[in-house]
C-alpha angles and dihedrals in degrees: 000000000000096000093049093055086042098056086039088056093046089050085057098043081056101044089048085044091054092035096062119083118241115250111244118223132190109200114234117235121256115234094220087190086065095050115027110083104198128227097258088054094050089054092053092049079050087055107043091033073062092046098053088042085049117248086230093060106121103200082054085044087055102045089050098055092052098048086050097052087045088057090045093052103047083049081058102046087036097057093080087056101050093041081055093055099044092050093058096043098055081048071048097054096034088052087051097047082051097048091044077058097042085050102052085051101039102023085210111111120191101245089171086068098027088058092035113117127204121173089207126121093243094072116078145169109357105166091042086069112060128171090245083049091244109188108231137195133186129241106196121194105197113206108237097186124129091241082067094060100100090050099033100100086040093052093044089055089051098059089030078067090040085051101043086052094049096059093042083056093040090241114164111235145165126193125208134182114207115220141196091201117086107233116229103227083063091060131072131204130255126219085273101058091248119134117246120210115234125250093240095173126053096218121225086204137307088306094107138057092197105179122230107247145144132248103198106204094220097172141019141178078220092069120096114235084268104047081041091055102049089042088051099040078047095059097042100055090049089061105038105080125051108231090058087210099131124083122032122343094232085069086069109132114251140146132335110264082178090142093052092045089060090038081056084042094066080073116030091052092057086041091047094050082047098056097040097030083228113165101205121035120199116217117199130190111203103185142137097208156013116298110238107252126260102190102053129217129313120184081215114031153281120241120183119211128211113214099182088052090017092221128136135227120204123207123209124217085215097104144337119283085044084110094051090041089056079048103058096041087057090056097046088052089048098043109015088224116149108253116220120193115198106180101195103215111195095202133075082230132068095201094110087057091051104112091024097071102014104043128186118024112255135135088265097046101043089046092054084052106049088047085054098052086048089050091050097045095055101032098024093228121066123191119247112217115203107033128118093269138096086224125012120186134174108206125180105258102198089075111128116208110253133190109168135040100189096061105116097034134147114249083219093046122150126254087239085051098049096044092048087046093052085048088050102044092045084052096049086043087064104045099036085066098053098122102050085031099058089038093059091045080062089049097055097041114121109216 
């Protein structure tokens, strides 16, 4: 009967599927000079973006001096925390001096320590200390899409702790922004005064539907203390208030060109181990969401080819995020950098992810799954197996960085009062540093 003619059916759809030939594709080559917009550029959009507001304005003027009295303030607060870190990075170095030299007497080396995970602020840089001593740097790529607005500020004072921490530790860093809006300072201007939009990719042929987009270099271990601390008052503003009204209209938030930012990737990585003579690069996805796709649909495939290693990647239809994954396996094979996937999940539930990472319903699956919600309901961050990536993470993005739980409180509070609010406090610490927390465990792993 019906079954019959359905699994027939279904015989035929697999045999068609196997039958078609994949579609091979050749990337194009970003042209970085066409889509970065450097620091220095960013400052003067800052500038003229004051100047057309009117520096005199008073409500701007306002709204300036609190949000930089809010940035001040969470430095501040936040010193206690970076010192702490650094503090146990540097244990961290000398322990590992001490266990290189344990090693070379004794050959046995403790795996049980070296694999065992722990989402707490104590643990840092992992990956920074290897047992060849390898000198290591991070690469960071910031989601500007519109999807990112209610986490935004949350997800800035993240990676303003991870940065702090980085120049404390003398780590090298950059930090971009990718962007679906085309900056302006990226166009030029045709005879008749319109604005033309840049080639930002040299095509290897028609293969690739590579969208025109920005990566805004916000920070940068480059920058001297006065060019860090306008960027950074700059930022900040932007993502203070909640309207983001304020700064130049091309930071706008948009869509998510996360495919084209690890396209640009493929060349900013080799370029960033160049300038700091760095051995090992982490590169680090910040985003709330799927790219949109540059190389379209195939029944049967699409396989890219790699004519500098001459290696192939193959993409599944089977479900969405197959195209980034190719992607970032492409960059670790040309660069040999450390991917690392944040998936920023604005929900206490995990539900809405449920069939993107963990695909068809079956005992295994359902039982990963259901470890993972358990995971991200008590550590507010679970681990994803299987993506491109050589760590994947979701982490629950609507956490606000807290210092202090016994702001708020009564001066006559009770003793009862006072001890459930430190517990508290200690607790929300821990979790409201999750992203620059769990990136630094990656750091300090030994591997």
């Amino acid at each position: 009967g019906g079954t019959q003619r359905a699994f027939e059916k279904g015989i035929d759809n697999l045999r068609d599927e196997e039958s078609k030939s994949p579609r091979y594709v050749t990337l194009p080559t970003p042209d970085l000079e066409k889509i970065i917009v450097t620091p220095k550029q960013i400052e003067k959009l800052w500038d003229d973006a004051e100047v057309e507001l009117g520096v005199q304005s008073s409500h701007y003027q306002t709204v300036r001096s609190e949000s930089n009295q809010s940035l001040q303030k969470f430095i501040s607060d936040s010193r206690g925390t970076v010192n702490h870190m650094v503090q146990q990075f540097q244990m961290k170095q000398a322990a590992d001096s001490d266990k290189r030299t344990d090693v070379a007497k004794t050959g046995i080396l403790d795996t049980t320590t070296m694999i065992n995970y722990r989402w707490s602020e104590d643990i840092f840089l992992k990956n920074e200390i290897h047992a060849d001593g390898k000198s290591h740097g991070i690469v960071m790529f910031l989601d500007w899409s519109s999807s990112m607005r209610g986490i935004i500020k949350d997800t800035v004072e993240q990676l303003i702790i991870l940065v702090e921490f980085c120049k404390r530790a003398g780590i090298p860093y950059e930090v971009y922004a990718f962007s679906s809006h085309v900056c302006p300072v990226l166009c030029t201007t045709d005879e008749d005064g319109h604005e033309v939009y840049p080639k930002q990719f040299i095509k290897e042929g028609n293969d690739c539907d590579a969208h025109n987009f920005t990566l805004y270099n916000f920070l940068s271990s480059k920058m001297n203390p006065q060019q860090f601390k306008t960027a950074l008052s700059n930022l900040y503003c932007k993502v203070g208030n909640d309207s983001m009204c304020y700064g130049p209209r091309c930071l706008s938030l948009g869509c998510t060109p996360l495919n084209e930012a690890v396209l640009c990737a493929m060349n900013i990585v080799p370029q960033f181990q160049k300038d700091h003579g760095v051995q090992i690069v982490n590169t680090t996805f910040l985003t709330d969401g799927e790219g949109h796709g540059m190389l379209g649909y195939e029944s049967g495939g699409i396989v890219i080819r790699d004519k500098k290693t001459k290696r192939t990647y193959k993409l599944g239809n089977t479900r969405r995020g197959k195209e980034t994954d190719a992607l970032l396996r492409m960059l670790k094979d040309k660069t040999g950098c450390t991917t690392i996937g944040i998936r920023l999940h604005d929900s206490h539930q995990l539900k809405h992810l449920r069939y993107t990472f963990w695909g068809e319903f079956t005992e295994a699956t359902n039982k990963s799954f259901e470890n993972a919600c358990r995971s991200y309901k008590q550590n507010k961050f679970c681990t994803i197996e299987g993506s491109g990536y050589d760590e994947m993470f979701i982490v629950q993005g609507n956490l606000k960085v807290e210092f202090d739980g016994l702001d708020g409180l009564e001066d006559d509070a009770s003793m009862t009062r006072i001890k459930n609010a430190f517990i508290k406090g200690n607790s929300s610490k821990k979790s409201s540093r999750v992203v620059a927390g769990r990136i630094i465990d990656i750091f300090c792993e030994t591997h």
